[in-house]
C-alpha positions in Angstrom: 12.6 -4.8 21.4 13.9 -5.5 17.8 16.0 -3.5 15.2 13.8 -2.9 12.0 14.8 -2.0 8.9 12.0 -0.5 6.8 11.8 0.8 3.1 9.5 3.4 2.0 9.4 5.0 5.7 8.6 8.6 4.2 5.5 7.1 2.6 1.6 6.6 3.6 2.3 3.2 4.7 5.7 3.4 6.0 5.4 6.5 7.9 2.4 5.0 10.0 4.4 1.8 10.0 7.4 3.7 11.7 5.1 5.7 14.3 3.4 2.8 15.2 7.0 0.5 16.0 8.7 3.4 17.4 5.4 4.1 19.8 6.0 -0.2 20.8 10.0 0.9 21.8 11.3 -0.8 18.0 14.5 0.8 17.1 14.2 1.7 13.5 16.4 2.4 10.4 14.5 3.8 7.6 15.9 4.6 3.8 14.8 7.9 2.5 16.0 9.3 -0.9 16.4 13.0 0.7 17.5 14.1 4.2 15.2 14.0 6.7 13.7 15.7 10.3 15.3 14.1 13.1 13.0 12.2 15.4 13.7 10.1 18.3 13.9 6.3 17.7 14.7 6.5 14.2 18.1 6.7 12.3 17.6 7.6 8.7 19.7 6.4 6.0 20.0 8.2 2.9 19.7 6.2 -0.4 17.7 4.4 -2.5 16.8 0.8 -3.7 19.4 1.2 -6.4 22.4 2.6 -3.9 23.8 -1.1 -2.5 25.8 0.6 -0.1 22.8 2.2 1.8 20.9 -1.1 1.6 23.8 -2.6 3.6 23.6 -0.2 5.9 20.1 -0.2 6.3 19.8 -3.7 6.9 23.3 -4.3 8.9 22.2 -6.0 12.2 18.1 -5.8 11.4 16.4 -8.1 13.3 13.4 -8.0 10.4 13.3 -6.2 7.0 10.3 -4.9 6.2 10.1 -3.7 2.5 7.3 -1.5 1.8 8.6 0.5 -0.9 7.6 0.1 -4.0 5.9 2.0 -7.5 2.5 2.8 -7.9 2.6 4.8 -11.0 5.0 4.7 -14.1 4.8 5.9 -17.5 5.6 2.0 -18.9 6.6 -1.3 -17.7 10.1 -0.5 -17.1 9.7 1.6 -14.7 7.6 -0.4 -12.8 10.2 -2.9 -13.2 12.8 -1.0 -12.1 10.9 0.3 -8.7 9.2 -3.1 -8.1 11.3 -6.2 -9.5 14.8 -4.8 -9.7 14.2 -2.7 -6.2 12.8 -5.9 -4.5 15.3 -8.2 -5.4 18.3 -5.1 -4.4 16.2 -5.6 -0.5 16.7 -9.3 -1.0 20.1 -9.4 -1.7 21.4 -7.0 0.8 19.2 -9.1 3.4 20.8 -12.5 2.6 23.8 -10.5 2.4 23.3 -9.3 6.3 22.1 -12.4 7.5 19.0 -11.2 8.1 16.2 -13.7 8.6 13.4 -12.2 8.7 11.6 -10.2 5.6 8.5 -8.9 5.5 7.4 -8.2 2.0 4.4 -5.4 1.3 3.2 -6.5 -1.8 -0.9 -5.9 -3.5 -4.0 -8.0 -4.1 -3.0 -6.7 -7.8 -0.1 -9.8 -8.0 -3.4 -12.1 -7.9 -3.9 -10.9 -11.6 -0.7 -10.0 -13.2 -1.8 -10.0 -17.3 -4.3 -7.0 -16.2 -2.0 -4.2 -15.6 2.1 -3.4 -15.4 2.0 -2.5 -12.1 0.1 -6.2 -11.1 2.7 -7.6 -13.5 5.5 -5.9 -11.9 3.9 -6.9 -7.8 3.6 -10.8 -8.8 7.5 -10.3 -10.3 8.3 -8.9 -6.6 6.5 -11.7 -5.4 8.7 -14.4 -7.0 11.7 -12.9 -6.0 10.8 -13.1 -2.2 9.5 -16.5 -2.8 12.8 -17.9 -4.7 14.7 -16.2 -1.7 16.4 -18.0 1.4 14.9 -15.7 3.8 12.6 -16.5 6.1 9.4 -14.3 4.4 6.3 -13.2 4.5 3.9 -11.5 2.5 1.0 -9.4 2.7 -1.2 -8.2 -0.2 -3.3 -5.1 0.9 -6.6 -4.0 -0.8 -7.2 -0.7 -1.2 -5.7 1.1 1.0 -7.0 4.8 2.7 -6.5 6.6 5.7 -5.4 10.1 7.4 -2.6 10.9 5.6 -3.4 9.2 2.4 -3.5 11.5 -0.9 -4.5 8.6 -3.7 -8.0 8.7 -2.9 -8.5 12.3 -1.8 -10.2 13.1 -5.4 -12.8 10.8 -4.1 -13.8 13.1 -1.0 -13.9 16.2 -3.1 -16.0 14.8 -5.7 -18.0 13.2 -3.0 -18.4 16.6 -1.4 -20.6 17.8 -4.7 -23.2 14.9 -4.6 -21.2 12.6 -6.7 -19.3 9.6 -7.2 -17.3 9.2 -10.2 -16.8 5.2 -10.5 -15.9 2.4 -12.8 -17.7 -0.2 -13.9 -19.7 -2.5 -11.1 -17.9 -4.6 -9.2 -16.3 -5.4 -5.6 -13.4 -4.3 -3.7 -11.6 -4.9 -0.4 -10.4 -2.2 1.8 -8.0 -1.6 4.7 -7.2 1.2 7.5 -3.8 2.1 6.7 -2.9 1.6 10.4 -4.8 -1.7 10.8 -2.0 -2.8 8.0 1.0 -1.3 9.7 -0.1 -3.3 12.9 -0.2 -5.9 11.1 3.3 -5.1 9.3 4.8 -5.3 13.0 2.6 -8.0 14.0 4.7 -10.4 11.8 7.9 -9.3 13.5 6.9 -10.8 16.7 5.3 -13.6 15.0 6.2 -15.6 12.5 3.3 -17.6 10.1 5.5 -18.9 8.2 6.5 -18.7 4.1 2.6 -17.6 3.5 0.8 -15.1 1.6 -1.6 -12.9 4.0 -4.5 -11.0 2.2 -5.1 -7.6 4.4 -8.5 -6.1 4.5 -11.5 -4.7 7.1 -12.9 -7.8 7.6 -16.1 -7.4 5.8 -17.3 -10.5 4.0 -18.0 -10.2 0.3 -16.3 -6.6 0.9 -17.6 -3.8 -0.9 -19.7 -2.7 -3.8 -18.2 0.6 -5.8 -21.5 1.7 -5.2 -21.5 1.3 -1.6 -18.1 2.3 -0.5 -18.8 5.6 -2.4 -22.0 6.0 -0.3 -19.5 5.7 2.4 -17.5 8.2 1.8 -20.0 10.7 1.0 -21.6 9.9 4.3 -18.0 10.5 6.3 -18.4 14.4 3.9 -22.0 15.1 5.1 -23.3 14.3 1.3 -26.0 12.2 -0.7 -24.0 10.9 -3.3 -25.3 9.5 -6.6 -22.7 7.1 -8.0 -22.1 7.0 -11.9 -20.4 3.7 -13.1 -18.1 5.1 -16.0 -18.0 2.5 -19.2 -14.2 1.9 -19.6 -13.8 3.8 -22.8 -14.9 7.1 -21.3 -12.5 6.2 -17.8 -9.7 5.1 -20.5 -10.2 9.0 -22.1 -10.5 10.6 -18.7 -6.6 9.2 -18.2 -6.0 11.2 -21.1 -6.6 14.2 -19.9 -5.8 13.3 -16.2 -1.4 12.5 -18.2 -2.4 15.8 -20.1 -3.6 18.3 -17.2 -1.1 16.9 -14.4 1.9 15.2 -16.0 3.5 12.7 -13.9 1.4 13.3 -10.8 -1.4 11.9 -12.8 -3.9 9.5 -10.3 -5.9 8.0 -12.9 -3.0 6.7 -15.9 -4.4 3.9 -18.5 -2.6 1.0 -16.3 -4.6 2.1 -13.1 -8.0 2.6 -15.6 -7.3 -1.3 -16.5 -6.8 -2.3 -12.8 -9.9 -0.5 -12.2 -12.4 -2.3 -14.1 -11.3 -5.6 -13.2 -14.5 -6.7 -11.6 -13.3 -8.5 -7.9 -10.8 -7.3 -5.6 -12.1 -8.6 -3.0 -9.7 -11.0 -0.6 -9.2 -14.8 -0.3 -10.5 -15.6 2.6 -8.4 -18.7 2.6 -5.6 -16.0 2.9 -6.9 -14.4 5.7 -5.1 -13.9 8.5 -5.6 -16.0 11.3 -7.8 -14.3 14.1 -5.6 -14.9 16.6 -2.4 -13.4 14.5 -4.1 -10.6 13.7 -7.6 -8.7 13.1 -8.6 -5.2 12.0 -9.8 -2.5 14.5 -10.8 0.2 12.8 -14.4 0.0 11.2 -14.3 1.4 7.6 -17.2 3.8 8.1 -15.4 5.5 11.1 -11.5 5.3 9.0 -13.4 7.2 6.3 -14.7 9.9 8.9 -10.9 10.2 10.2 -9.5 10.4 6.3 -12.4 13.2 6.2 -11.4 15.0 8.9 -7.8 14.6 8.4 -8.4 16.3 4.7 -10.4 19.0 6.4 -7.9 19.7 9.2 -5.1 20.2 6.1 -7.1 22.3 4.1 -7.6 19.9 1.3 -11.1 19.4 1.2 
């Protein structure tokens, strides 16, 4: 079994990332920013992407890198500089440094479209540094991703559970099971595709319509929902008061709102893994009953 080295272990992705290769025997090293429970397989290393020193040792022997860290919110485009740019090309650097080959690089369908938003500006930035690097990489671009565990989309549910579904304006997305991308995450440690670009998603052709996936939802909550496609001013004034009412745990800031109502997030099927590398398990109408019932088993429905 191989040595991993894997950012962002204490997040959604990470942490099913790390139960899934410590369940196949992996031996993992994980960088957390604050100490940690002790749990058998993994040896956490306290830092950050800006702390060289704990990259080394994070990295130090690795048989594959796999960064999934990264920034999802910021209040400007520095910050999702710093987190996403600066932080990938710190992983890159203590990688080559280690002599480690292989790097696996968690980046977003949102690089596809970089003028739309800071935080697709700051994914396609990642994106060139792993490209520009000698390492021996690969990179995946998720959809949306959801699953037990995963607090980005819980306001969905709870809206869902009144009859209603609170959406932008019409268009399609992809979506993913958070553990059929962290099997695929460890898939690429065993084998290597090559310096390619993999677009994750449930397999659905065409994926989904807002409309749709919201009826999906409501049905894994036990409601009828009636979607309502918000015009972008009114989504743009909601962030408002989303920065106003919670501060920095805000979901819905002005860069997601722009994201939002880009019309086709749906994968390249060119990109696509190949079958025989990988393919998703989980159907999305039964990953959305699990997120439901994970939810209700935590009290946060």
């Amino acid at each position: 079994m191989s040595l991993l080295a894997i950012t962002g272990g204490t997040g959604f992705v990470g942490g099913r990332l790390i139960d899934l290769a410590t369940a196949a025997g992996h031996e993992v090293r994980a960088l957390a920013r604050r100490p940690q429970p002790a749990r058998p397989g993994v040896t956490w290393i306290e830092g950050a992407l800006d702390t060289p020193d704990a990259l080394a040792r994070l990295v130090r022997g690795a048989d594959a890198v796999i960064h999934v860290a990264g920034v999802v919110n910021a209040p400007d485009r520095a910050g999702f500089a710093a987190g996403n740019i600066a932080g990938t090309q710190a992983m890159v650097d203590a990688a080559t440094a280690a002599g480690a080959q292989r790097f696996i690089h968690v980046s977003s369908l949102a690089a596809r479209e970089p003028g739309l938003s800071n935080y697709g500006w700051s994914k396609a930035g990642a994106e060139q540094v792993v490209a520009a690097s000698p390492l021996d990489w690969t990179m995946v671009r998720p959809t949306a991703i959801y699953g037990p565990g995963d607090m980005e989309i819980r306001d969905m549910f709870r809206i869902a559970k009144l009859g209603l579904a609170l959406l932008p304006p019409r268009g399609r997305m992809s979506v993913v099971e958070v553990g059929d991308l962290a099997r695929l995450l460890l898939r690429l440690v065993a084998v290597d595709p090559g310096r390619v670009v993999l677009d994750a998603d449930d397999g659905v052709e065409g994926g989904w319509s807002h409309e749709d996936f919201a009826r999906a939802i409501g049905v894994a909550v036990g409601r009828r929902i009636m979607p309502l496609a918000l015009p972008r001013g009114l989504l743009s004034l909601a962030a408002t008061g989303d920065r106003l009412f919670r501060g920095a745990g805000a979901k819905l800031t002005a860069d997601r709102v722009a994201y939002l109502c880009h019309p086709d997030w749906t994968i390249d099927p060119d990109h696509r893994p190949d079958p025989a590398l990988w393919q998703p398990e989980v159907p999305t109408p039964e990953g959305l009953a699990a997120t439901a019932a994970w939810y209700r088993a935590n009290g946060l429905l």
